[in-house]
C-alpha positions, -999 to 999 in steps of 0.1 A, spaced: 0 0 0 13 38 -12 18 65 12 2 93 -3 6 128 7 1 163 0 21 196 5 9 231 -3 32 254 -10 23 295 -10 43 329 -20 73 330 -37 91 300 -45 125 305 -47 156 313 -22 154 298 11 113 281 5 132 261 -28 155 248 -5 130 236 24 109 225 -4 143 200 -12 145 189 23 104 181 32 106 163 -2 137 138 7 124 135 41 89 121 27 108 99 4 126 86 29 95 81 49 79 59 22 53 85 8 54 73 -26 29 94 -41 34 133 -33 10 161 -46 28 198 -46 -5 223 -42 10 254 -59 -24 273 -60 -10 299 -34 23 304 -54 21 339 -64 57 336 -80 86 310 -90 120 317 -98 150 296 -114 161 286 -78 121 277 -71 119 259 -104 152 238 -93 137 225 -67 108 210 -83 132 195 -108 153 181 -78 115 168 -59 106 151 -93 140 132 -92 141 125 -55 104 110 -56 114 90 -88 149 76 -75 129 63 -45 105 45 -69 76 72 -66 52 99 -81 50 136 -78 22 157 -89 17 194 -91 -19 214 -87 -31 246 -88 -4 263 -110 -9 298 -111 -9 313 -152 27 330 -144 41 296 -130 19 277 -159 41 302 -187 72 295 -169 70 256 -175 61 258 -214 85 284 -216 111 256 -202 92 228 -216 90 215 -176 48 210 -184 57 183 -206 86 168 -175 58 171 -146 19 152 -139 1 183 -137 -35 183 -125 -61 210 -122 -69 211 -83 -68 186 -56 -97 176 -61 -93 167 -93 -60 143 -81 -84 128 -52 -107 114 -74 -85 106 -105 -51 99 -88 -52 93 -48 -74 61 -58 -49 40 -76 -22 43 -48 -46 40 -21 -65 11 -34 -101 30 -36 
């Protein structure tokens, strides 16, 4: 059975919030959460440091054999990503309500 959690993530993602984001993600991998949903509706900007550090979650998640999806992008964040191609690297889903019903399901079994 997956660990599935969720983390929501608000203001400006960059500087010293990219780098906690690194940390709570390797600590979740390394406590078996093996499906991880980034809530990024409260972002209100993301910089190359912030951007990083999704790229570094993705890999961390993956390397421990699991999943990370990403909600709620705001339309700066959203032209960021195709800007840098990344919309076509992450799952990205509309809310979290959208993940609950499509995605939470299939790792928990419901």
């Amino acid at each position: 059975m997956s660990t599935v959690d969720v983390i929501k993530l608000s203001g400006i993602l960059g500087g010293s919030q990219a780098q906690e984001l690194r940390q709570a993600v390797s600590e979740q991998a390394q406590a078996g959460v093996q499906v991880l949903l980034l809530d990024c509706s409260n972002v209100t900007f993301v910089d190359s440091s912030g951007l990083g550090a999704l790229v570094v979650a993705l890999k961390t998640l993956r390397a421990a054999g699991g999943q990370l999806y990403l909600c709620g992008i705001p339309k700066q964040m959203m032209m960021l990503f195709e800007l840098t191609s990344m919309d076509k690297v992450f799952h990205i889903l509309k809310d979290e309500e959208e993940f609950n019903t499509r995605i939470r399901p299939q790792y928990e079994g419901g």
